[in-house]
Backbone as XML, in Angstrom:
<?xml version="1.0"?>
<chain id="A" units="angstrom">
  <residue number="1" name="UNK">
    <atom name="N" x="25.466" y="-9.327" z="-4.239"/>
    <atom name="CA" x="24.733" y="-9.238" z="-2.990"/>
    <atom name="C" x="24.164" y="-7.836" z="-2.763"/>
  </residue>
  <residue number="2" name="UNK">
    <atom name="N" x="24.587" y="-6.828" z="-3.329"/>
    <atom name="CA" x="23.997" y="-5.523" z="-3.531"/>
    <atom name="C" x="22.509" y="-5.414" z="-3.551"/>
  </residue>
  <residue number="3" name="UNK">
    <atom name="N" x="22.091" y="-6.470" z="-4.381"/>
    <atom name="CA" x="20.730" y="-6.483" z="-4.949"/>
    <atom name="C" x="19.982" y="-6.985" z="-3.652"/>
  </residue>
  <residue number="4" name="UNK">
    <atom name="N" x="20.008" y="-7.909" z="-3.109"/>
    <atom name="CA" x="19.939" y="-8.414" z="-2.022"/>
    <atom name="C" x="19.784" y="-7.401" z="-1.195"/>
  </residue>
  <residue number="5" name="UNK">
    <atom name="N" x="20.714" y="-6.336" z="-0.777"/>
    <atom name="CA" x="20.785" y="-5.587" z="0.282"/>
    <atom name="C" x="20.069" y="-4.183" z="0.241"/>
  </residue>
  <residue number="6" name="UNK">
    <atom name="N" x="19.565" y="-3.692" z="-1.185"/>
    <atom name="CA" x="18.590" y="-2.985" z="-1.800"/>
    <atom name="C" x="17.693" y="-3.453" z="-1.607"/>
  </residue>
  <residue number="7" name="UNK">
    <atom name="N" x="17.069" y="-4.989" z="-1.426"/>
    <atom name="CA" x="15.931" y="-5.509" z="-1.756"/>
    <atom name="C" x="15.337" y="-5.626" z="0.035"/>
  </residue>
  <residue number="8" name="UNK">
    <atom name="N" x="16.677" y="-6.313" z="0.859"/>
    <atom name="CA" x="15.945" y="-5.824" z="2.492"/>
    <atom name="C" x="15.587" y="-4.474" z="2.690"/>
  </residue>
  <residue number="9" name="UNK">
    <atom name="N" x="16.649" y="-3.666" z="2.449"/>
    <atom name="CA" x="16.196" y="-2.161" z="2.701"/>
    <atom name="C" x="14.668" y="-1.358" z="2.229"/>
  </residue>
  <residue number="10" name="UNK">
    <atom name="N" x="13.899" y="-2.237" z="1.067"/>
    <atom name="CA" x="12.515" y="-1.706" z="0.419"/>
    <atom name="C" x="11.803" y="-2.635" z="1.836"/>
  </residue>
  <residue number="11" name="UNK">
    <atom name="N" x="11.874" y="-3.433" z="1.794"/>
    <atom name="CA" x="11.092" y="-4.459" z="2.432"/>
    <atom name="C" x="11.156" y="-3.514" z="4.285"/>
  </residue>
  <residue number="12" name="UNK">
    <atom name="N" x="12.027" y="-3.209" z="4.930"/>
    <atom name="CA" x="12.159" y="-2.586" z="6.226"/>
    <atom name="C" x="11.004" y="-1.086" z="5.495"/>
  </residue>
  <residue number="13" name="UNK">
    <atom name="N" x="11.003" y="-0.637" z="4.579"/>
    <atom name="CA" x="10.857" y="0.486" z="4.558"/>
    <atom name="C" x="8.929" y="0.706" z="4.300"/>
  </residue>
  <residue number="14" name="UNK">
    <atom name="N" x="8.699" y="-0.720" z="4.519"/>
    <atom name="CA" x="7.263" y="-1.203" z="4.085"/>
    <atom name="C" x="6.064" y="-0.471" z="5.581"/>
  </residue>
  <residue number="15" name="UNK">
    <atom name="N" x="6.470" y="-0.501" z="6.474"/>
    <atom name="CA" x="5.566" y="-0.990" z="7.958"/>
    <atom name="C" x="6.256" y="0.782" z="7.770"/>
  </residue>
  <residue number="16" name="UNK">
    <atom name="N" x="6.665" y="1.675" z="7.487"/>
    <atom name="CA" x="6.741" y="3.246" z="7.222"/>
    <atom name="C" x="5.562" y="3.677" z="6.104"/>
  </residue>
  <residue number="17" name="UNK">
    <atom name="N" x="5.649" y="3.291" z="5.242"/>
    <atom name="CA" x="4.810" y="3.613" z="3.891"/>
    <atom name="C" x="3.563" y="3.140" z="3.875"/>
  </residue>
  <residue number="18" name="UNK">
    <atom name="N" x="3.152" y="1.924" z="5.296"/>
    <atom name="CA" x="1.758" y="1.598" z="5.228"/>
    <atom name="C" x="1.063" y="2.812" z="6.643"/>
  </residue>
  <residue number="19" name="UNK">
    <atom name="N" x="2.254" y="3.343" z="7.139"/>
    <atom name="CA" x="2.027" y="3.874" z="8.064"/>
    <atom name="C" x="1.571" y="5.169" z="7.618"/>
  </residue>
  <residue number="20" name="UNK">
    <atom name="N" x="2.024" y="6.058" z="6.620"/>
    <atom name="CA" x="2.007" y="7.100" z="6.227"/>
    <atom name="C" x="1.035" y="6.956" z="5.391"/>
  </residue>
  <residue number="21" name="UNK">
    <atom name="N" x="0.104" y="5.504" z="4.975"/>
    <atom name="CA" x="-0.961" y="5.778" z="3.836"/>
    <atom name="C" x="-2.168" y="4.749" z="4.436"/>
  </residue>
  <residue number="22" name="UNK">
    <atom name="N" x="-2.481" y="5.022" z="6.230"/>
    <atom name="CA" x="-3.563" y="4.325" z="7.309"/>
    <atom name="C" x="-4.513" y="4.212" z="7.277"/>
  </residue>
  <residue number="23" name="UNK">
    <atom name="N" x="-5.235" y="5.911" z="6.836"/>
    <atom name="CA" x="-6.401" y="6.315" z="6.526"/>
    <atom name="C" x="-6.999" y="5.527" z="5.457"/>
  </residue>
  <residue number="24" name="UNK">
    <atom name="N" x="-6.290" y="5.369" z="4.351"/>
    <atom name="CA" x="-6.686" y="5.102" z="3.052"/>
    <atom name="C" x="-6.270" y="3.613" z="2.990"/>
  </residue>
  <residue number="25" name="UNK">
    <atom name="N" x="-5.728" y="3.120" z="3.951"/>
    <atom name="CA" x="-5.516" y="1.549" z="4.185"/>
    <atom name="C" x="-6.507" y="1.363" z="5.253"/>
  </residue>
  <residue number="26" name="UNK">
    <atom name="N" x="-6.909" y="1.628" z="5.771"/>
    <atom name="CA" x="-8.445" y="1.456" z="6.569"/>
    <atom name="C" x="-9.808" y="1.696" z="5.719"/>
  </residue>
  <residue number="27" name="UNK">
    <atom name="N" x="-9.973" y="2.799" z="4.989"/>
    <atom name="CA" x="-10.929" y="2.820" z="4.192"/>
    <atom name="C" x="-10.851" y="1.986" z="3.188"/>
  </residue>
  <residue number="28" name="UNK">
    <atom name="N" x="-9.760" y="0.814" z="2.383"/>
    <atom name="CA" x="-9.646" y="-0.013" z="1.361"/>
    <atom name="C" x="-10.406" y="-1.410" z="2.608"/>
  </residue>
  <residue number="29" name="UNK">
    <atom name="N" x="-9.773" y="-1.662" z="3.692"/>
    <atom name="CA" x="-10.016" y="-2.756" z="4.424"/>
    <atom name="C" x="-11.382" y="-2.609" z="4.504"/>
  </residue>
  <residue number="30" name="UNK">
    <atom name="N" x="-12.129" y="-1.642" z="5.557"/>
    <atom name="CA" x="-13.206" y="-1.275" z="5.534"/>
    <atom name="C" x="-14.206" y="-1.656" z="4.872"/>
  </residue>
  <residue number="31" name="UNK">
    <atom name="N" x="-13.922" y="-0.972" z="3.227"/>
    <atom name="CA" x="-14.686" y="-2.075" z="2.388"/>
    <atom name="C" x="-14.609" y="-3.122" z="2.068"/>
  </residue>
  <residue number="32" name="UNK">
    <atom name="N" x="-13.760" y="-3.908" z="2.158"/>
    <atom name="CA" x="-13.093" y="-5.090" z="1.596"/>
    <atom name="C" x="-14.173" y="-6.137" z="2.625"/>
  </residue>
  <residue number="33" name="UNK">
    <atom name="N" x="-14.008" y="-5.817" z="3.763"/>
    <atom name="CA" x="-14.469" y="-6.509" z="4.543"/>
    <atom name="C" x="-16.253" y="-6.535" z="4.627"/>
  </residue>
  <residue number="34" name="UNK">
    <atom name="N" x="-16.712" y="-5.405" z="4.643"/>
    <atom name="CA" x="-18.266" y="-5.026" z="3.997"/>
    <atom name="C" x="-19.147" y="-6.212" z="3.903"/>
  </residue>
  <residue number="35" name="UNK">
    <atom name="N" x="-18.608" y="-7.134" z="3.035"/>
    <atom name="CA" x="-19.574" y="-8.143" z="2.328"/>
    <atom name="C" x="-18.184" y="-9.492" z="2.019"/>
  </residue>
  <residue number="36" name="UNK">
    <atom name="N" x="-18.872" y="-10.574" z="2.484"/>
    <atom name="CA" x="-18.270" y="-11.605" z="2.306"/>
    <atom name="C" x="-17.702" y="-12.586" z="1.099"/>
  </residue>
  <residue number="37" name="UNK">
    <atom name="N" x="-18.505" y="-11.999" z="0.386"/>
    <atom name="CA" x="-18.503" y="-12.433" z="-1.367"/>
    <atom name="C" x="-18.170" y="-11.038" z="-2.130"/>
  </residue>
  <residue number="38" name="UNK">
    <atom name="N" x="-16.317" y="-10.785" z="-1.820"/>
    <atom name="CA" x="-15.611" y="-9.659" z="-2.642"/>
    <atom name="C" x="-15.978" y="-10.039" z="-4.051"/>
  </residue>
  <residue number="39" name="UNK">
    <atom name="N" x="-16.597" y="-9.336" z="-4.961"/>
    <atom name="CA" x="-16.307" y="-9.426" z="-6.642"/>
    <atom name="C" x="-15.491" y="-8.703" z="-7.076"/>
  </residue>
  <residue number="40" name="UNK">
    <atom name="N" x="-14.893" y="-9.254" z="-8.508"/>
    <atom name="CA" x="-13.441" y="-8.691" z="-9.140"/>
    <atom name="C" x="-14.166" y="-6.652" z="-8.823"/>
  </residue>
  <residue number="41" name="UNK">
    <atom name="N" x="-13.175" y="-5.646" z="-8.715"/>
    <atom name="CA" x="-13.230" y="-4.842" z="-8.409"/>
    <atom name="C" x="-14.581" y="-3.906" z="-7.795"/>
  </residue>
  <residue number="42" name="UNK">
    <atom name="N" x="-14.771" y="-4.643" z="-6.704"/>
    <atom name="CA" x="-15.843" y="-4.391" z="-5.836"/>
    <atom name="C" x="-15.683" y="-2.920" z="-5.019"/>
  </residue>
  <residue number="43" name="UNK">
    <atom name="N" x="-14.221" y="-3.020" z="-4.527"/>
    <atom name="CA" x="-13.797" y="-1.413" z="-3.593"/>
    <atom name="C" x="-12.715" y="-1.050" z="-4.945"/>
  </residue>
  <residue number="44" name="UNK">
    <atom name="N" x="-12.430" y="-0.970" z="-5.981"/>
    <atom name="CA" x="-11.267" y="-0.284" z="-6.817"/>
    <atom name="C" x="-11.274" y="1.180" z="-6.161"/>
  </residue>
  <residue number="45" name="UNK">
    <atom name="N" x="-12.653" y="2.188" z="-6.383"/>
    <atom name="CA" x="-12.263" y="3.467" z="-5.798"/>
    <atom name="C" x="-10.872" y="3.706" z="-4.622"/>
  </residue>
  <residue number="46" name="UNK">
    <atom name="N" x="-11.263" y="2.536" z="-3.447"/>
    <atom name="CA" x="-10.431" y="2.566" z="-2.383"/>
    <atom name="C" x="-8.873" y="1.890" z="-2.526"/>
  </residue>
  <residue number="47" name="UNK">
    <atom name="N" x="-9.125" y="0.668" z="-3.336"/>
    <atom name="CA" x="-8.084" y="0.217" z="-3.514"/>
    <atom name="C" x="-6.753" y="1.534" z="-4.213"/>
  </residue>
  <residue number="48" name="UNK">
    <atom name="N" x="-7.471" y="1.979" z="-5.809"/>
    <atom name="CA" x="-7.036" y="3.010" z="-6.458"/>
    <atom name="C" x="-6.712" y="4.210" z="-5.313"/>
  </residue>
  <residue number="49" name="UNK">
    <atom name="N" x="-6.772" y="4.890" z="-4.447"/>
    <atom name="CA" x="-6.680" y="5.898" z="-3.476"/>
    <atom name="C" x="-5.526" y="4.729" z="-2.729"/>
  </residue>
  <residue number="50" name="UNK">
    <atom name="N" x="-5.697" y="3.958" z="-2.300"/>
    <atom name="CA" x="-4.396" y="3.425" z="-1.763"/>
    <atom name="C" x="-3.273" y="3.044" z="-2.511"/>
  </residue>
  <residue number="51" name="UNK">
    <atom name="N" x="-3.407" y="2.607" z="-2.974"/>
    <atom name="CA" x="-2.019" y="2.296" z="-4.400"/>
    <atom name="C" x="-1.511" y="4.009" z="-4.138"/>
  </residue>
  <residue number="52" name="UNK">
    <atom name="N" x="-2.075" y="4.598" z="-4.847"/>
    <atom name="CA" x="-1.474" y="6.126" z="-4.915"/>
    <atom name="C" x="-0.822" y="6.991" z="-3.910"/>
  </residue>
  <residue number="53" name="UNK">
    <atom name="N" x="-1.539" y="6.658" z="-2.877"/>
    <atom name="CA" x="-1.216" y="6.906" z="-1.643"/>
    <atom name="C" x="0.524" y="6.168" z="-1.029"/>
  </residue>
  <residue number="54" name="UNK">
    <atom name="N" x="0.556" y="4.982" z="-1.546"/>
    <atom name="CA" x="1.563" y="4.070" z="-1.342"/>
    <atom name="C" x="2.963" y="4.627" z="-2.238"/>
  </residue>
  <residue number="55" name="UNK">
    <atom name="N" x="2.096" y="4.584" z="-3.391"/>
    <atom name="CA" x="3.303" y="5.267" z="-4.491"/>
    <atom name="C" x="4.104" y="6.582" z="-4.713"/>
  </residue>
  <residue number="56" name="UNK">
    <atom name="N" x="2.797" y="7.512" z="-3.816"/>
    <atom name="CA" x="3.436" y="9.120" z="-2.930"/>
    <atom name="C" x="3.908" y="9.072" z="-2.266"/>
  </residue>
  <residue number="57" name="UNK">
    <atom name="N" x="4.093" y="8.348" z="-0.793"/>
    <atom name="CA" x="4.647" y="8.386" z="-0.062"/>
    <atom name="C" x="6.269" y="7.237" z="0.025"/>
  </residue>
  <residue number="58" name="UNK">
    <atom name="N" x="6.205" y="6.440" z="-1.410"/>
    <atom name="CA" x="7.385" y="6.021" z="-1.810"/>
    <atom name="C" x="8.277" y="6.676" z="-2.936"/>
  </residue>
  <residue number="59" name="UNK">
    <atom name="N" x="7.367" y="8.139" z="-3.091"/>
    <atom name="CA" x="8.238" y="8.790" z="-4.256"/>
    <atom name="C" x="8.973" y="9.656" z="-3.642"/>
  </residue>
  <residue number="60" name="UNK">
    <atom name="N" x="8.219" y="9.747" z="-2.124"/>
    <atom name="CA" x="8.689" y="10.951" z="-1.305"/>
    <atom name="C" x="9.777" y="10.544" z="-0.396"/>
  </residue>
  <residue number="61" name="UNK">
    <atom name="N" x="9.915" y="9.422" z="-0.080"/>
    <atom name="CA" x="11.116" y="8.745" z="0.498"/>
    <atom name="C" x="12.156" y="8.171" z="-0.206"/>
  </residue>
  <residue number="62" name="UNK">
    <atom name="N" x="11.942" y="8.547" z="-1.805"/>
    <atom name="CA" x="12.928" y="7.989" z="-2.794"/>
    <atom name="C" x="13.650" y="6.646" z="-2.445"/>
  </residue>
  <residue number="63" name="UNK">
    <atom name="N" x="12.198" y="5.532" z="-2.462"/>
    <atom name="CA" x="12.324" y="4.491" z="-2.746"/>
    <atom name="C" x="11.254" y="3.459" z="-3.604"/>
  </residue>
  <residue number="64" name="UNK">
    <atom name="N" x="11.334" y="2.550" z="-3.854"/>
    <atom name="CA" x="10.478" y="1.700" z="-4.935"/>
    <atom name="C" x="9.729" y="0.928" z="-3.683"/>
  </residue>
  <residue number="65" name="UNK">
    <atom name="N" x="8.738" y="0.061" z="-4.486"/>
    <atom name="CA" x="7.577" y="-0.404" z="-3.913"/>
    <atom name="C" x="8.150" y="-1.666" z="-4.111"/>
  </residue>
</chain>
């Protein structure tokens, strides 16, 4: 059950890490939303800046995604 209780604790720690990466989760939405007919990597620039953003601010709270 360990695993389990590691696995709520990432999940609580989600609505922090989208919080700390807004800007760059608004500028991914932003475009996303743009045009109604998304094609396969249409916003990557933004997407790529958010991932990273997500993955800094989960390296910095020494936890996984």
């Amino acid at each position: 059950m360990e695993s389990v209780r590691k696995a709520n604790q990432r999940l609580r720690n989600y609505p922090i890490l989208l919080a700390k990466c807004s800007v760059a989760a608004a500028a991914y939405g932003a475009c996303i939303t743009t045009d109604l007919n998304v094609a396969h990597k249409t916003c990557d620039q933004e997407f790529q800046q958010f991932k990273q953003c997500l993955q800094k601010a989960a390296s910095d709270m020494k936890t996984k995604l």
